[in-house]
KOLLUMSE-847888 format. One record per residue (C-alpha): residue in one letter; x, y, z. Coordinates in pm, whole numbers, plus 50000, padded with zeros to 5 digits. Layout:
BEGIN
AXYZ...
//
This chain:
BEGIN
X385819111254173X382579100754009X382509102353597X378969104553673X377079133453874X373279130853863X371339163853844X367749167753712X367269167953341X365829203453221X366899218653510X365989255953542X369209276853654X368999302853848X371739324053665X373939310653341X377359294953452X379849291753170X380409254853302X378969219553205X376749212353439X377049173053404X373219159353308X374059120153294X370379107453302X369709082753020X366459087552871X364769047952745X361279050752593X359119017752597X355489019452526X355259055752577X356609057752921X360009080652916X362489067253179X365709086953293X368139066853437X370879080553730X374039072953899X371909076254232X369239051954097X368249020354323X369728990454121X369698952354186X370078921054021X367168908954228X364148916954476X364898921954834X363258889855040X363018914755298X360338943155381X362518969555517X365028967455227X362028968554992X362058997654725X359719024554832X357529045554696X354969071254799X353499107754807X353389115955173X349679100255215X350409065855093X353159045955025X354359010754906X357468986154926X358068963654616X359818932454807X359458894154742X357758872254997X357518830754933X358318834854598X356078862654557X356188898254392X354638920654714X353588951954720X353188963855113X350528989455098X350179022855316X348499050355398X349639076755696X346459081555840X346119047655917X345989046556346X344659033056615X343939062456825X342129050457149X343539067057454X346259057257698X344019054057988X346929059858253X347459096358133X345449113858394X347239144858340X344919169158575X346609145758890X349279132558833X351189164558647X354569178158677X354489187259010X353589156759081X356039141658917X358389165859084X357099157259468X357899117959398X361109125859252X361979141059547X360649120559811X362919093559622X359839074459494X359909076859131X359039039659075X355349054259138X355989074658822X357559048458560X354659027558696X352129051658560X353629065858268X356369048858118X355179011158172X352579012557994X353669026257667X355658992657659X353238972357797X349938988057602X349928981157216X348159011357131X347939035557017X349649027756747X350489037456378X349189005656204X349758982055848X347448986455549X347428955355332X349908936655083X348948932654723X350828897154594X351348883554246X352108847454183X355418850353973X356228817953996X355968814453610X358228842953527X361288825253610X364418846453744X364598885453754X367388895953598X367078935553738X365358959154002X365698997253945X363829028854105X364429057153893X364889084054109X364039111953833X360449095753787X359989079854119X358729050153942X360089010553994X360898987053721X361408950753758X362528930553457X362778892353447X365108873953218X361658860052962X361498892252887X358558903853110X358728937353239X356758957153549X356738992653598X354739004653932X355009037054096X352649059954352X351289089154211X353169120054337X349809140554398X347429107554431X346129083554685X346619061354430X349229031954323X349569022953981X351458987153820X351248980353489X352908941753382X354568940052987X355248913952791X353088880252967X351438855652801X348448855953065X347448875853333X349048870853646X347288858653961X346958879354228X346158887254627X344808912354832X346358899655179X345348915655493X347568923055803X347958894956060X345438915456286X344458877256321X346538856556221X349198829156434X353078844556399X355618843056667X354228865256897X355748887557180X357718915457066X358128949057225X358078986357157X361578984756987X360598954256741X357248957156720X354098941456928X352108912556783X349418929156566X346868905056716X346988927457006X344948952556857X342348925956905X340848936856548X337598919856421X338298898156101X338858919355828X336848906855487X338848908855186X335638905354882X335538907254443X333468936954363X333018950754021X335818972254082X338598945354168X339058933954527X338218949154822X339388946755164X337888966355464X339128963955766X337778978556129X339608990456427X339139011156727X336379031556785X334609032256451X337739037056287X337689020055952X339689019055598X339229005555288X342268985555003X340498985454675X342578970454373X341518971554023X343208957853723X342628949453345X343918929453084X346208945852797X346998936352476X350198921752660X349368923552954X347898934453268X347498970653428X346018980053791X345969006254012X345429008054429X344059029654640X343859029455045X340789050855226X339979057955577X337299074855798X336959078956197X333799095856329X335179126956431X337419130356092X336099154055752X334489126855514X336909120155272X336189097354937X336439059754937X338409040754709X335349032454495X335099068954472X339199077354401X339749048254166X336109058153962X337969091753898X340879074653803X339269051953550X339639083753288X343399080553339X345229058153190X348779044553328X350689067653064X348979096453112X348819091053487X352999086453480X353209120553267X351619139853518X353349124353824X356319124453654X355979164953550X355629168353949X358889150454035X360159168153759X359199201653925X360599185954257X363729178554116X364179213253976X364129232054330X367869221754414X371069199354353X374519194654416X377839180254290X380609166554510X383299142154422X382099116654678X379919089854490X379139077654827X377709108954999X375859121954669X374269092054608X373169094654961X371849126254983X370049121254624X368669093554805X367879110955093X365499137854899X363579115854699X362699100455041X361419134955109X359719138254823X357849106554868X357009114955264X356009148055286X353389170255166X351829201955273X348419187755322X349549153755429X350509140655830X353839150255908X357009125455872X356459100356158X359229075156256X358369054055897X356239075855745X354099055955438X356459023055495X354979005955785X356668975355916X354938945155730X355978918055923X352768907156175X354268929656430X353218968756523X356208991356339X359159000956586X358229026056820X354509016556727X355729040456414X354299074156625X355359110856612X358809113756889X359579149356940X362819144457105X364329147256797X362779125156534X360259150056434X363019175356461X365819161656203X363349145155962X362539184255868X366059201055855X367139192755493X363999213055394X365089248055441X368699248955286X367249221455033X364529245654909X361719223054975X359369245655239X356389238654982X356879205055145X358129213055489X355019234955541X353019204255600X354789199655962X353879235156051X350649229055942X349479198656127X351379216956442X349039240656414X345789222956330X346719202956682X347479237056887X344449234857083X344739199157168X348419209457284X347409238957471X344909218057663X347559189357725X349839220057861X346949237458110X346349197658224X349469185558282X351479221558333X348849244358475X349109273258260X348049289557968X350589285357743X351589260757485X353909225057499X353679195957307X354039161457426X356969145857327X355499113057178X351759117057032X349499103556798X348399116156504X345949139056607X348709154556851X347209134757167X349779119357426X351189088257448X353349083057743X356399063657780X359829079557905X358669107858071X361249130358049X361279133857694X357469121557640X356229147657836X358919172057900X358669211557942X360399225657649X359639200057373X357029228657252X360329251857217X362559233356994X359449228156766X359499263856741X362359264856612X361329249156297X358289278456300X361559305556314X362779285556046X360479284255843X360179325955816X363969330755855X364419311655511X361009321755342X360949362255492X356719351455445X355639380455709X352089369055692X353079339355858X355119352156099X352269373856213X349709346056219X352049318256310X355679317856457X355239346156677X352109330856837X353569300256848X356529308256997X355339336757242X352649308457360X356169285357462X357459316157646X354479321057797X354409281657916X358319281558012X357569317858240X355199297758389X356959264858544X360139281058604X361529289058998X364419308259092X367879288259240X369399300759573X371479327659372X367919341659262X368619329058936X365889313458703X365549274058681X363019244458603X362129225158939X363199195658739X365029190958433X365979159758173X368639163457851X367849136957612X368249104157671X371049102857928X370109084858198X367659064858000X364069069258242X365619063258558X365079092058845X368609104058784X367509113758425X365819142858621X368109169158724X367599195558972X369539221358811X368819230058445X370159206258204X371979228357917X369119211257661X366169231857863X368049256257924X369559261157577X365839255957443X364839284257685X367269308057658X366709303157297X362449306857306X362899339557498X365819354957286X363759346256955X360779358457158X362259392657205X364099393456851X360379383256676X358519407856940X361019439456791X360589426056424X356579434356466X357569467156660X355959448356995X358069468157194X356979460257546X356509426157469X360699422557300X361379437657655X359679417757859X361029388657718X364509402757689X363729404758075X363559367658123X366289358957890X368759378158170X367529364358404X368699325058326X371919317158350X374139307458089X375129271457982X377279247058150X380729250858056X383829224658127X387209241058082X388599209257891X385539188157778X382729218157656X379309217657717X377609197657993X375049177958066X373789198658369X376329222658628X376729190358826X377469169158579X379719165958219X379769138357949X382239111858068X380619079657832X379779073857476X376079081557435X373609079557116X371679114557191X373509147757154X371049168157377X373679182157603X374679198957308X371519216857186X372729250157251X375179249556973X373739228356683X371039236056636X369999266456821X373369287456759X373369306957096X377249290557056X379079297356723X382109298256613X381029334656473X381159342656841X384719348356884X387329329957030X385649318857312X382859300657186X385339282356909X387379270157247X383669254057359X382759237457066X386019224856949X386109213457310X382779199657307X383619178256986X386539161557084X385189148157393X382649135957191X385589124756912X387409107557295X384579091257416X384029071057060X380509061956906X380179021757135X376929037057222X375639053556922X372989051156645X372899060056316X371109096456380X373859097556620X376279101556300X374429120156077X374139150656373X377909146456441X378289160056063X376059188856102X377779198256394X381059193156262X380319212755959X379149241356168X382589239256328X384449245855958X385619206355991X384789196555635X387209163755665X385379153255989X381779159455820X382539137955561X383549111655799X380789114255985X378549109655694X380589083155517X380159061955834X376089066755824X375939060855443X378369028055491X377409012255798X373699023155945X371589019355597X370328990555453X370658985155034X367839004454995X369069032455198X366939030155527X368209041155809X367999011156063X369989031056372X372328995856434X375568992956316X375128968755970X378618973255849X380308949556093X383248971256143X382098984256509X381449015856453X378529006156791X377728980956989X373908987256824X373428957656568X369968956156560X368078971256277X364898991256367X364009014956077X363069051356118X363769082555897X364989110456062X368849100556047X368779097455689X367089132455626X369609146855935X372279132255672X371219152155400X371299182755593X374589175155710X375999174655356X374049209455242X375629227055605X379029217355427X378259232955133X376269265155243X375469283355571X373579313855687X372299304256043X373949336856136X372519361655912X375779361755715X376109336755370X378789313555392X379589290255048X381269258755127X382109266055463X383419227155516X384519211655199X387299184155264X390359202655150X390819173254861X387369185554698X388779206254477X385689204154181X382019210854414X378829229054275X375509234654383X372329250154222X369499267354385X370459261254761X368229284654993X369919309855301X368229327955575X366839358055428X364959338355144X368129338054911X368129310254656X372189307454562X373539284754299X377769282554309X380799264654141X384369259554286X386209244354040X389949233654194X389609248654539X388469277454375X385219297654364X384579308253996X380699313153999X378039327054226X374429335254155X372109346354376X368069355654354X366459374954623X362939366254653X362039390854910X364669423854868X366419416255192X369809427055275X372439401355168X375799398755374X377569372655165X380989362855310X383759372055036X384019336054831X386799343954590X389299351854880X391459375854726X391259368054333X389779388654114X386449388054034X383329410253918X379429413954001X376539426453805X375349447054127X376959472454288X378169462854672X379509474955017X382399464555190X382939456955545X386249436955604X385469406155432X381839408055348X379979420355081X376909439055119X373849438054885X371139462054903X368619435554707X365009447154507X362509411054512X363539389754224X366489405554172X369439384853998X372969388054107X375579371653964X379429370854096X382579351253897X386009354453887X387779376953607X389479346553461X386479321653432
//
């Protein structure tokens, strides 16, 4: 067990435990800048060389990595509006749509198909999600460093150097600005604005998975120029798109202090301000003040939720894990794409030309949100799903033929499509499993206003598509004319099925049951039964006796394989739970042991972070923190990026290569909060799968289904403390904790075998512990 648990200093309970809640953050004050030190802290004895191990930093608009390059301090510079948006001119949706697609599948010439839509998504290298700039300093005459640490409390990065010389930069939480400040030189530092290699010779090549050569954007020469602000770089890219790296600095009494700011326009975009125009307003703000007031907002972040478990390893990690939340989302901000503010800065295009992949990237990235308490961040997904609606309803009417809504399952920024494996780029119910994160997102905040306005349309617009598309089988049962799961079968024709894989159908089933539960919940009555209609209508998922849940009816899991599609239906949708009965625990303990028999040779690192959700939904605390260890140990680099290939050596996969994207590390964090609290089924659940050697495990402010904010202590296997807020007055069904000891509650309760019932009043406090605490 850790001596040392980190939780946020000044941290607002939500009801008063008799127990030390262990606040290990060591406050240093230098030059007016307070700095709180943690267990889960960044901390090196030197900076990466690297720029995917770099130390980032960010806001959710821009970000930065502080790496060294030549013997250089570098700052990579980003901002998450930064693309090249011209179209994919193959995507001529209005002919060549899914029935299309469906007639050359079966005439047995799907080559015509990968030709058109999956080629050139390799082959093209744009769109794209594109580099910003790097600012360099020249610390050649600084000599060695002698430490690197990112305070996680204050999201800020210090870098100290054996002569004494100290740097302190960090991105201002609510800011499109950067901030560096250098202490302690003798002169200023020299420094560079350095552009991207839009034109410049590297090696060349690459591909989607490592990145295409930035040249072929075929950019004009971007003109980096001293104004009287600093140094100014624009550069231009496709189709009047243009942005703007603007760096000023000053001299101190010993030192120097800057600040950085990245800007960008497109003809059809709001005007927005410049960086002349942000870093004039920032001239009244000096670094200090500047750090109080981002460090009051990470402060406030901090507050909304932590948790104690006596695995260094997987606390660290998940502390980790939500300040990389912190720093990449924000309600007014794009979404988390595949490296949200920390684009490759290498010469190449970022892996996966760093876009928006709705096959589950999109998907994971948001699920620590709701149980971490962070939907004043999540809401920012929602948000640009719905700003793009119409550009996603047209997409489905052109490619689908209906009126209803999809999404396609890679797009740019602005939501258009990008091609590449069909199946999952453009397949038919990528529209539903984004609405589950719209269900979500009202399930855990009870805000009826925006189920009115939002999830139902949203969701009834997905039934509406999948009603539309769907056939009947020979036993006059519904099905898709064609159907994928996720990526078995890679893009070949056999990754089309002509039955119903159980991820569309799971997807669907789900859509119209939600449909129908959303429909009575707004006392739509002939709309829940028309929708209950379909749901009976499909037939349920594909069930092996002995190995679970199948790919399709014709076909089970029989090899190791990175995506857990075939498995939808029971994490995350819940239509199979071990709440169920007896029958659904036979599937899913079924399910994951072929998946436990079949081994992880083909795997990534999301691959391991799901397995722990999905084992902590199935009470298997031991094999959740296995799964976990194994991401946290072997799939992240020092500075905690996930890099999907195996880095530990010990062959956990045959995957060694190291392309960075987020959403396994935020699937991770989720994974460790579904082991510590559940309410997917409408009843609470506190540490559901805790390794039966955790005996001492806490958590504060942890939010349920039902918009229940629950703090709770087991000290020695057992539960001593439980406090709960209601933020809405719902009706709490909190699974007995204390077993059968003794213990009391400050509210009156029901009992129904081992539940207790709460009739709850908004912001109502109720606090549980046992008689003996």
């Amino acid at each position: 067990m850790s001596k040392h648990r980190f939780i946020p200093t000044k941290m607002k309970l939500v009801l008063t435990l008799s127990v030390a809640l262990f606040i290990v953050a060591c406050k240093t004050q230098n030059e007016g800048i307070l700095l709180e030190k943690s267990p889960s802290d960044l901390h090196f004895d030197a900076l990466p060389t690297v720029w995917d191990e770099g130390i980032p930093l960010g806001n959710g608009m821009v970000g930065a990595l502080i790496w060294q390059k030549d013997g250089k301090l570098r700052m990579s510079l980003d901002r998450a509006d930064l693309w090249d948006l011209r179209p994919m001119e193959n995507l001529k949706l209005d002919e060549y749509d899914y029935n299309w697609v469906y007639e050359q599948w079966k005439k047995d010439e799907y080559k015509t198909v990968q030709e058109r839509y999956d080629i050139p998504y390799d082959r093209l290298p744009a769109p794209s999600k594109i580099p910003g700039a790097a600012l360099e300093f020249d610390i050649a005459s600084l000599g060695e460093v002698a430490s690197v640490r990112l305070y996680l409390n204050n999201a800020i990065c210090e870098v100290k150097w054996k002569n004494g010389v100290r740097l302190l930069t960090f991105v201002d939480a609510k800011n499109p600005v950067g901030r560096f400040r250098f202490e302690g030189l003798k002169e200023p530092l020299n420094y560079q604005l350095i552009p991207p290699a839009y034109n410049k010779a590297n090696d060349g090549g690459g591909d989607p998975v490592t990145g295409q050569d930035l040249r072929r954007l075929e950019y004009p020469m971007g003109e980096v120029v001293q104004n009287e602000n600093g140094r100014l770089y624009e550069q231009e890219g496709w189709g009047g798109f243009k942005y703007q790296v603007q760096v000023s600095n000053t001299s101190t009494d010993n030192g120097m202090a800057g600040a950085w700011s990245i800007s960008s326009s497109f003809p059809d975009w709001d005007k927005s301000a410049t960086t002349k125009e942000i870093l004039d307003k920032e001239k009244n703000s000096d670094f200090n003040s500047a750090f109080t007031a981002h460090s009051t907002w990470w402060e406030a972040f901090w507050e909304k939720s932590s948790l104690q478990v006596p695995d260094s390893i997987l606390q660290k990690q998940w502390y980790l894990e939500q300040y990389k939340f912190g720093s990449a989302a924000r309600a007014d901000a794009p979404p988390i794409s595949l490296q949200s503010v920390w684009t490759a800065d290498n010469g190449k295009l970022p892996p996966w030309k760093g876009d928006f992949h709705h096959d589950l990237n999109t998907q994971l990235s948001y699920w620590p949100a709701y149980s971490g308490n962070h939907l004043d961040l999540e809401i920012g997904f929602l948000n640009w799903l719905w700003k793009n609606r119409e550009t996603f309803k047209k997409y489905t009417k052109s490619y689908y033929k209906n009126e209803g809504l999809n999404v396609p399952g890679v797009t740019t920024m602005t939501g258009e499509p990008m091609g590449g494996w069909i199946q999952y780029a453009m397949g038919p119910t990528v529209g539903a499993w984004l609405g589950q994160h719209f269900y979500l997102h009202w399930r855990y905040s009870m805000d009826r206003d925006f189920l009115v306005e939002k999830a139902y349309p949203w969701i009834s617009d997905v039934a509406k598509h999948l009603e539309s598309i769907m056939g009947k089988d020979k036993n006059g049962r519904y099905k898709l004319p064609i159907s994928a799961s996720p990526e078995f079968h890679d893009n070949s024709r056999e990754a089309w099925f002509g039955n119903t894989t159980n991820f569309d159908l799971a997807l669907i089933r789900w859509t119209f049951g939600t449909a129908a539960e959303l429909a009575t919940e707004l006392e739509k009555s002939a709309e829940a039964r028309h929708w209950s209609n379909r749901l009976e209508q499909w037939p349920d998922l594909a069930v092996d006796e002995k190995m679970g849940l199948m790919i399709s009816p014709d076909e089970a899991v029989t090899e190791s394989h990175r995506h857990h599609s075939h498995q939808l239906g029971y994490h995350p949708l819940g239509l199979v739970d071990y709440s169920n009965g007896k029958e659904d625990r036979k599937i899913i303990d079924n399910t994951l042991a072929r998946l436990d028999s079949l081994g992880s040779s083909q795997w990534v690192g999301y691959s391991f972070s799901w397995l722990g959700n999905m084992k902590a939904r199935a009470m298997d605390g031991e094999g959740a923190a296995e799964a976990l260890k194994i991401f946290a140990t072997s799939f992240c680099l020092p500075n905690s990026f996930h890099v999907n290939g195996d880095q530990s050596g010990k062959g956990y996969s045959e995957f060694t290569y190291r392309p960075f994207t987020l959403e396994g590390n935020f699937a991770f964090a989720s994974g460790l909060q579904e082991m510590l609290i559940q309410s997917h089924t409408g009843t609470v659940l506190l540490f559901p799968a805790v390794p039966k050697d955790w005996g001492d495990v806490s958590f504060n402010q942890l939010r349920t289904e039902g918009a229940f904010l629950v703090s709770a202590k087991m000290e020695k296997g057992r539960v001593i403390h439980v406090g709960i807020v209601s933020e809405k007055g719902e009706l709490l069904k909190l699974r007995n904790p204390f077993k059968k000891n003794a213990f009391s509650s400050s509210k009156k309760y029901q009992k129904d075998g081992d539940l207790l019932l709460f009739e709850t009043t908004p912001g109502e406090t109720i606090t549980l512990k046992t008689d003996r605490s």
